[in-house]
N, C-alpha and C positions, 0 to 999 in steps of 0.2 A: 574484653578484647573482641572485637570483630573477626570472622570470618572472612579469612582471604576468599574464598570463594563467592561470598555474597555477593549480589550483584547493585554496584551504584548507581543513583540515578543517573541518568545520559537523557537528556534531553536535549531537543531542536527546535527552530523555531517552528518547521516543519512539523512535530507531535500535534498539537490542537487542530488543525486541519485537518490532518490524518485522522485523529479520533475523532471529528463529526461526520467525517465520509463512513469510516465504517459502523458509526450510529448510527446514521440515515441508513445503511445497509441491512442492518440488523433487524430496522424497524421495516423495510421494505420485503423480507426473508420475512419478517411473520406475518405481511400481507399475502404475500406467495403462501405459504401454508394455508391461508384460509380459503383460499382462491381452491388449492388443490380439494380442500376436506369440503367445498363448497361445490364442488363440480363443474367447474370455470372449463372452459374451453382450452386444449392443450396446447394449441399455438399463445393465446394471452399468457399461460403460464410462462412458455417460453421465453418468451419475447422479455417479461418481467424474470424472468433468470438470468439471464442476456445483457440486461441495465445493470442489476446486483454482480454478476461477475464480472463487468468492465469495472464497476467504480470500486473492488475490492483490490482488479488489477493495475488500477491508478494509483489505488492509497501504497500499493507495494511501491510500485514503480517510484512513488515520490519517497519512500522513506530511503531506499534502495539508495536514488540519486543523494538525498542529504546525508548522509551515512558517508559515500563514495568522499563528497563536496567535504564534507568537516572532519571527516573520519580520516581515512585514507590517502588526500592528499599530499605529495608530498612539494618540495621547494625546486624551483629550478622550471626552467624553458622544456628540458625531456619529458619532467615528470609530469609537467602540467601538460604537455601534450599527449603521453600516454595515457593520463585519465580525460582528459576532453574524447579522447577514441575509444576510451573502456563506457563513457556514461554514453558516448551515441550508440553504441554496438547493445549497452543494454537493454536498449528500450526495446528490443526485439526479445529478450526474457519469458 
């Protein structure tokens, strides 16, 4: 017998996208690390922290919004209007 607590998979079509932006993140975070233990100039570090925390705060934002969109949706002219105002208010998160 399963576990009510365990969690099912949930997937979007939105998950694969998301999982290659925060790969390519991952893999760009241990170019930063080398850069750092390599003596790189601290504005470049920057600048390359700067790229890695926008494309970490897009993969949010986009799971954030499919979640809202598939998840929480509900029926009706209100509801769809208070989530079209809840996803534009989020992107400031």
């Amino acid at each position: 017998m399963a576990d009510e607590n365990e969690a099912q998979p949930h997937l979007h079509t939105t998950h694969p996208a998301i999982v290659k932006r925060l790969n390519r993140a991952t893999g760009h975070l241990r170019s930063i690390v080398e850069m750092i233990e390599s003596g790189r100039p601290c504005t470049d570090i920057a600048m390359q922290l700067h790229a890695v925390e926008r494309a970490i705060i897009s993969a949010k934002r986009t799971l954030i919004q499919d979640h809202l969109s598939h998840c929480l949706a509900g029926d009706g002219p209100q509801a769809k209007q208070a989530m079209a105002e809840f996803q534009a208010i989020s992107r400031y998160l």
